[in-house]
GUTILO-433742 format. One record per residue: residue number from 1; x, y, z of N, C-alpha, C, O in turn; residue in one letter. Coordinates in steps of 0.2 Angstrom, whole numbers, plus 2048, in hexadecimal, padded with zeros to 3 digits. Last residue first. Example, Ala and Ser with C-alpha at 12.3 -4.5 7.8 and 13.67 -1.06 7.14 Angstrom:
<lummars>
   num   n_u   n_v   n_w   ca_u   ca_v   ca_w   c_u   c_v   c_w   o_u   o_v   o_w   residu
     2   840   7F5   823    844    7FB    824   840   800   827   843   806   828        s
     1   842   7E4   827    83E    7EA    827   842   7F0   827   847   7EF   82A        a
</lummars>
This chain:
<lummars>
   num   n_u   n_v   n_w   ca_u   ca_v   ca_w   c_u   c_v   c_w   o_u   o_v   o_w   residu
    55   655   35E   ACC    655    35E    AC5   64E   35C   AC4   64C   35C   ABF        x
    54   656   35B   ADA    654    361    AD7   652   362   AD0   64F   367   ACF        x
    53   65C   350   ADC    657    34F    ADA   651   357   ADC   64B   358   ADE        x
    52   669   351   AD6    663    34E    AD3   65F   34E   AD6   65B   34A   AD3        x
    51   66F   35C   AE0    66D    35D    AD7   665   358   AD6   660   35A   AD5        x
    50   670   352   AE9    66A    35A    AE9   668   35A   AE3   663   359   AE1        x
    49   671   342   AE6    676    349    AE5   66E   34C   AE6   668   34A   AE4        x
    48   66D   331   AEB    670    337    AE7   671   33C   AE9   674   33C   AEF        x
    47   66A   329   AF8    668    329    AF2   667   331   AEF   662   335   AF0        x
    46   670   331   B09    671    32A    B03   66B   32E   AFD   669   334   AFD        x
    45   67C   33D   B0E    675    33C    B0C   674   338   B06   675   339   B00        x
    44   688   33F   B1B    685    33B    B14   67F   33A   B13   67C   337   B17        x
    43   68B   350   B21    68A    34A    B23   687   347   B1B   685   34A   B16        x
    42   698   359   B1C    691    357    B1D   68F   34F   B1F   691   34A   B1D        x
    41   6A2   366   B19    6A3    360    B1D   69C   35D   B1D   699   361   B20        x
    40   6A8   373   B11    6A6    36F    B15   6A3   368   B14   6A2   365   B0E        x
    39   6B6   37C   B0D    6B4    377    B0C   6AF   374   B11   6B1   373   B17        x
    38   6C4   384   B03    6BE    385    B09   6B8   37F   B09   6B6   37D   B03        x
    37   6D4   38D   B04    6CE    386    B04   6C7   386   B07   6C6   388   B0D        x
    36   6DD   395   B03    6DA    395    AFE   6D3   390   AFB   6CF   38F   AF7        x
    35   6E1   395   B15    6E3    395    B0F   6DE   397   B09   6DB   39D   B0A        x
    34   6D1   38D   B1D    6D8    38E    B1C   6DD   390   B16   6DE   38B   B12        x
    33   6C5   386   B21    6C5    38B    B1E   6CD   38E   B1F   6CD   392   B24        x
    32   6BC   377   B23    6C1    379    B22   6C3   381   B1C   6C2   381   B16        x
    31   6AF   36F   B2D    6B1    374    B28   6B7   374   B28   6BA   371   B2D        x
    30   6A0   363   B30    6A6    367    B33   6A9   36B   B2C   6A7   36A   B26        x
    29   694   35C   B32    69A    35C    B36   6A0   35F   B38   6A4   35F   B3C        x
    28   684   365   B31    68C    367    B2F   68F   363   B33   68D   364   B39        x
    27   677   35C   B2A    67B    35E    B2E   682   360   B2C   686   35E   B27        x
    26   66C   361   B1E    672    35D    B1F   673   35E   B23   671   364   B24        x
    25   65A   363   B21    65F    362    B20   665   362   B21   666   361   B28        x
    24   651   35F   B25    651    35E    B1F   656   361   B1C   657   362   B16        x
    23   651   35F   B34    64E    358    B31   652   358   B2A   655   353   B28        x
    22   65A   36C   B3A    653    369    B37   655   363   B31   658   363   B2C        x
    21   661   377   B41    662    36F    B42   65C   370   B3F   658   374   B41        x
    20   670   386   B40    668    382    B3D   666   37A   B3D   66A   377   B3A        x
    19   67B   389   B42    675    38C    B46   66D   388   B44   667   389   B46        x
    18   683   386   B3A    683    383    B40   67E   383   B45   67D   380   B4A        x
    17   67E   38A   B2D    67E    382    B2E   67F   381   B35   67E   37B   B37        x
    16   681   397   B2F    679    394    B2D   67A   38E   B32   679   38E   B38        x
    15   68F   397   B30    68B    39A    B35   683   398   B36   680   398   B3B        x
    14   690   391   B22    693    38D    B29   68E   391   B31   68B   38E   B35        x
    13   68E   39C   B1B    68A    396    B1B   68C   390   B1F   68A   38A   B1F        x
    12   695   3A6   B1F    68F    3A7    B21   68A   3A2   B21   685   3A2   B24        x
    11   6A3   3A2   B19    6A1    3A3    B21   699   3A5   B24   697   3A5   B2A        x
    10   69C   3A2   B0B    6A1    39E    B0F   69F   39D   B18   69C   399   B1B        x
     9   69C   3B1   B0C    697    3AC    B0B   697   3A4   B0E   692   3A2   B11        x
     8   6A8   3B5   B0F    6A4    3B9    B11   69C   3B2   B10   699   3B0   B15        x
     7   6B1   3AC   B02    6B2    3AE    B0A   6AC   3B0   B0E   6AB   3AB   B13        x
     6   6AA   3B5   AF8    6AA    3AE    AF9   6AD   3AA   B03   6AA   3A6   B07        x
     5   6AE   3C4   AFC    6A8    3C0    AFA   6A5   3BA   AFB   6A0   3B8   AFF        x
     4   6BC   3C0   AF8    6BB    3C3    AFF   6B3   3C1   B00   6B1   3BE   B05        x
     3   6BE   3BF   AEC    6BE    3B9    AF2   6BC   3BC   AF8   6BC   3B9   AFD        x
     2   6B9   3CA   AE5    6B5    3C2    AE4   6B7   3BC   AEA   6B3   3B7   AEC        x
     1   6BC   3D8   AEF    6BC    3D3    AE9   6B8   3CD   AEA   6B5   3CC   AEF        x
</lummars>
C-alpha cells in the first residue's frame, strides 16, 4: 500500500543522505522514524527555502 511506499522511500532517502557528503548539499543531523512519524533533521540553510529559489 501507500504507506509502505512512503516508508520504503523514507528509508532510502536517509540511506542517500548518510552516505553522500558534497558541498551542495544539506547535511543530515539526524531522523526520526517511529510510529506514524517521519521526519528528517538538517542542518540550517540561510537566505530562504529550496522552493524559492527553485521557482
Amino acid at each position: 500500500g501507500t504507506f509502505e511506499t512512503l516508508q520504503k522511500e523514507f528509508s532510502t532517502e536517509i540511506e542517500t543522505l548518510t552516505n553522500v557528503e558534497h558541498r551542495s548539499l544539506v547535511k543530515l543531523i539526524g531522523f526520526v522514524d517511529e510510529d506514524n512519524e517521519s521526519i528528517i533533521v538538517s542542518e540550517y540553510v540561510p537566505n530562504g527555502t529550496l522552493r524559492e529559489h527553485l521557482d
